[in-house]
C-alpha positions in Angstrom: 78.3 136.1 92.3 81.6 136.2 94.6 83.8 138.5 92.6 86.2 138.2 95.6 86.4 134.5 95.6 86.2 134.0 91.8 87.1 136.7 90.5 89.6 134.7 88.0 87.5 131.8 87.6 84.1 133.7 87.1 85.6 135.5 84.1 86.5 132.0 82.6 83.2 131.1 83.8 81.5 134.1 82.1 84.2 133.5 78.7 83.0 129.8 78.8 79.1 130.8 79.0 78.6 129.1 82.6 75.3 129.5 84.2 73.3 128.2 87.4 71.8 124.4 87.4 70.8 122.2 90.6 72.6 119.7 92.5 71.9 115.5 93.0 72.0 114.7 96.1 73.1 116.1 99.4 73.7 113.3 102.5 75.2 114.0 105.4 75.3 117.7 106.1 73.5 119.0 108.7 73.7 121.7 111.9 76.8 122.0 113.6 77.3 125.0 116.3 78.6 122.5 118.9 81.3 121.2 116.2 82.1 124.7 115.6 82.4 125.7 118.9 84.4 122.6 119.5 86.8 123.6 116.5 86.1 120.2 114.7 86.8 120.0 110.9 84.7 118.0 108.0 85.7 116.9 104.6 82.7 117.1 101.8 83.3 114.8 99.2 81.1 113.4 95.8 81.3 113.0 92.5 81.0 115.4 89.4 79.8 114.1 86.4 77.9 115.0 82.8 74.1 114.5 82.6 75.1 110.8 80.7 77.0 109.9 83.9 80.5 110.3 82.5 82.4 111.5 85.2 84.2 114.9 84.6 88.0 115.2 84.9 89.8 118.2 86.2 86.5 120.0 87.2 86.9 122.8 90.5 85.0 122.2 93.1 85.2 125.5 95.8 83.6 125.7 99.3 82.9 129.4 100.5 81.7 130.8 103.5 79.5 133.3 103.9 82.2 136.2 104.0 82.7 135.4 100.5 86.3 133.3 101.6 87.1 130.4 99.7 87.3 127.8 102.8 88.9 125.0 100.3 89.2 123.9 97.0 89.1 120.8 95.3 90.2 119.3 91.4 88.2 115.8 90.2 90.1 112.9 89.6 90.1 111.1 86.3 86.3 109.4 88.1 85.1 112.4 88.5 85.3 112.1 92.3 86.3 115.2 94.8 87.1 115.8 98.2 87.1 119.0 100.1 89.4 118.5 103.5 89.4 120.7 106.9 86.2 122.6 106.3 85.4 124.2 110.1 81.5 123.5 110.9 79.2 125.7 109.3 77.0 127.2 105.9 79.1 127.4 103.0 78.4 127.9 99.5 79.9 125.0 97.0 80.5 125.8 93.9 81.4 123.2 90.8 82.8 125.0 87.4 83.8 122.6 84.6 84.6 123.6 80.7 81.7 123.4 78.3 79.2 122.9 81.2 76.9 125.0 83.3 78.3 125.8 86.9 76.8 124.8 89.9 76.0 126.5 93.4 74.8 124.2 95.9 74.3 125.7 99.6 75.5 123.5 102.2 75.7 123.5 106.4 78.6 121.0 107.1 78.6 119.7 110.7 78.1 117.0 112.7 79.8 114.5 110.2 81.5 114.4 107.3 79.4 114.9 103.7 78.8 113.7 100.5 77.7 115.9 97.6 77.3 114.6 94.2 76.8 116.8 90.9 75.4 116.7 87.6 76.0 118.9 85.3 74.2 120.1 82.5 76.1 121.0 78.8 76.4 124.0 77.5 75.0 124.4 74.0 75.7 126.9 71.9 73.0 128.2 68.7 74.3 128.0 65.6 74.8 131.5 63.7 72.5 132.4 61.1 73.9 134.4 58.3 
């Protein structure tokens, strides 16, 4: 975990009972050291939405890089959809928190155009207490 980056939002995370789960789909993202070296931005953009398909309203969406520095950071519109703007080429982390769901960590090289991502994300459910 990135207690630099999320510190705040990890604690919420942790509060909420947010865990690791997979990613969709990842198109577009590949190797980019000329684009970096060239000082060319990307945008990463996708969807977030619940394992039924109902997209997920108000759910953060952070790119990191590898210095644990939160290169941008994204809120979904009421579709779900997301879009992360002036990411530099190179690896980054992308995270997805949303309440009552598991997070997400996807690693991701953004470069030589600009990405899509889409997630799902997986409920949380809670036991019921025995007494």
């Amino acid at each position: 975990m990135k207690k630099s980056i999320y510190g705040f939002v990890m604690a919420l995370a942790l509060v909420s009972g947010f865990g690791f789960t997979g990613c969709d789909t990842l198109n577009g993202i590949s190797s980019g050291a000329e684009d970096l070296a060239q000082g060319l931005v990307y945008s990463l953009s996708g969807t977030v939405k619940s394992v039924s398909g109902t997209p997920l309203v108000d759910a953060i969406v952070i790119a990191a890089l590898p210095d644990d520095a939160a290169a941008a950071q994204g809120v979904t519109s009421v579709s779900g959809w997301y879009a992360l703007r002036g990411l530099p080429a190179g690896d980054y982390d992308i995270t997805v928190f949303a309440t009552g769901y598991f997070s997400e960590t996807v690693p991701a090289t953004i470069g030589g155009s600009n990405g899509t991502l889409h997630f799902t994300m997986t409920p949380v459910t809670t036991p019921a207490l025995i007494y």
